[in-house]
C-alpha positions in Angstrom: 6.3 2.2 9.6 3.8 0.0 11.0 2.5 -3.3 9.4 -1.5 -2.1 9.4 -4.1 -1.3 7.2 -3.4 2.1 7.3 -0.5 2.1 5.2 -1.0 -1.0 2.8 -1.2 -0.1 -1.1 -4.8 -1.5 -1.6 -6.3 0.6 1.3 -7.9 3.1 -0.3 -9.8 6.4 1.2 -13.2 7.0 0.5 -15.6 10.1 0.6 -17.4 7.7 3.5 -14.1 7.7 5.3 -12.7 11.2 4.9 -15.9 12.1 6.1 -15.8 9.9 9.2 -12.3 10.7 10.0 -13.6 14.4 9.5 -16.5 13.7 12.3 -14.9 11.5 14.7 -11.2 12.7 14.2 -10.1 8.9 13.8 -8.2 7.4 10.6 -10.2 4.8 8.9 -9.7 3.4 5.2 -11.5 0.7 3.2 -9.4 -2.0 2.1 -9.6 -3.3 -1.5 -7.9 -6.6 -1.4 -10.2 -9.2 -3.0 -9.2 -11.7 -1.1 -8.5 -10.3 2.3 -10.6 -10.8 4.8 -11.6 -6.8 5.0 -12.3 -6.8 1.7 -14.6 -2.9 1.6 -14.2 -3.0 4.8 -13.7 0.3 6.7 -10.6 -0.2 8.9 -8.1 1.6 11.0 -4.4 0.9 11.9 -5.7 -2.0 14.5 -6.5 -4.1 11.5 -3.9 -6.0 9.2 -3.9 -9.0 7.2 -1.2 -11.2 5.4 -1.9 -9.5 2.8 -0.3 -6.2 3.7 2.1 -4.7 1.3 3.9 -1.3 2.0 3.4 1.4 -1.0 6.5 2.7 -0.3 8.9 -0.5 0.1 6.9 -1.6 -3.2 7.6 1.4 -5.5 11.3 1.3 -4.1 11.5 -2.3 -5.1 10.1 -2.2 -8.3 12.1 0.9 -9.1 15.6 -1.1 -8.0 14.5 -3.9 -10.0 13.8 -2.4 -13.2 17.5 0.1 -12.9 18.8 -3.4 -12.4 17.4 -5.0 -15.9 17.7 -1.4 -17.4 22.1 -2.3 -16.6 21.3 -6.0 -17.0 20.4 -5.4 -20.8 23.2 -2.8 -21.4 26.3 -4.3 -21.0 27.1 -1.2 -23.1 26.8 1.5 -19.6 30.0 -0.3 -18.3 32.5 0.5 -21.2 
């Protein structure tokens, strides 16, 4: 998966966008980050900031993390 604005969990789509992407048949989103420099800006997969963070990779993160504590705090699982 690409690094771009696209695909970062604070883009977010909009009735502007989905009705430009409609129109023009492009793939634009505004990005919510409060302190990235596109902050509700409408941007495409050419744009991406340090700021980027995959949903995906997130969710599967914070899911691993929390089993981990879950067997961390139940010594009990392992008997």
């Amino acid at each position: 998966m690409n690094d771009n604005c696209l695909y970062c969990m604070f883009s977010e789509y909009s009735d502007i966008n989905i009705k430009m992407n409609d129109m023009f048949e492009s793939d634009y989103t505004t990005c919510r980050h409060e302190n990235s420099p596109y902050y509700n800006e409408s941007v495409n997969e050419d744009k991406s900031c340090r700021f980027f963070l995959d949903t995906n990779k997130y969710f599967l993160r914070k899911d691993r993390k929390e089993k981990l504590e879950h067997l961390k705090n139940n010594p009990d699982l392992f008997l």
